[in-house]
Residue, then its C-alpha position, 0 to 999 in steps of 0.5 A: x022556639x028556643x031549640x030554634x033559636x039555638x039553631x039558628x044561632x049555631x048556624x049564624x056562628x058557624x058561618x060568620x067564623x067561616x067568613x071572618x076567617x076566610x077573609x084573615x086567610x086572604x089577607x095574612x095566611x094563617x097556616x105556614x107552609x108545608x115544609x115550615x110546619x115539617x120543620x118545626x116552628x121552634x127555630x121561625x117562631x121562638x129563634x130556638x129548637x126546643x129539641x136539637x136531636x130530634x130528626x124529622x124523617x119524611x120519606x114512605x113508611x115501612x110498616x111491618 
C-alpha cells in the first residue's frame, strides 16, 4: 500500500507541475528565444557582459 501511495503521489506531482507550468508558459513564457539565449543573458538580464571577449560562433562545426 505505501509503494502505492508513493506512486500515485509521484504521478500526481508530476502532472500538476506539468499543468501549473504549462499554464505560466501560456501566460508569461518561461524561456527566452532562441537567439537571446545565443547571446547570452548577461547583457538583458544583469545590464553587464560578464565575459567581453568571448565570441559565440554559430555557424556548422568542423569536426576533425
Amino acid at each position: 500500500m505505501q509503494a502505492i501511495d508513493c506512486s500515485v503521489l509521484t504521478v500526481f506531482a508530476f502532472v500538476m507541475a506539468y499543468v501549473w507550468f504549462k499554464i505560466s508558459d501560456k501566460i508569461t513564457p518561461i524561456r527566452v528565444s532562441k537567439e537571446t539565449e545565443l547571446e547570452g543573458l548577461d547583457g538583458p538580464e544583469m545590464g553587464a557582459l560578464a565575459y567581453p571577449d568571448f565570441s559565440v560562433h554559430t555557424g556548422p562545426r568542423v569536426l576533425g
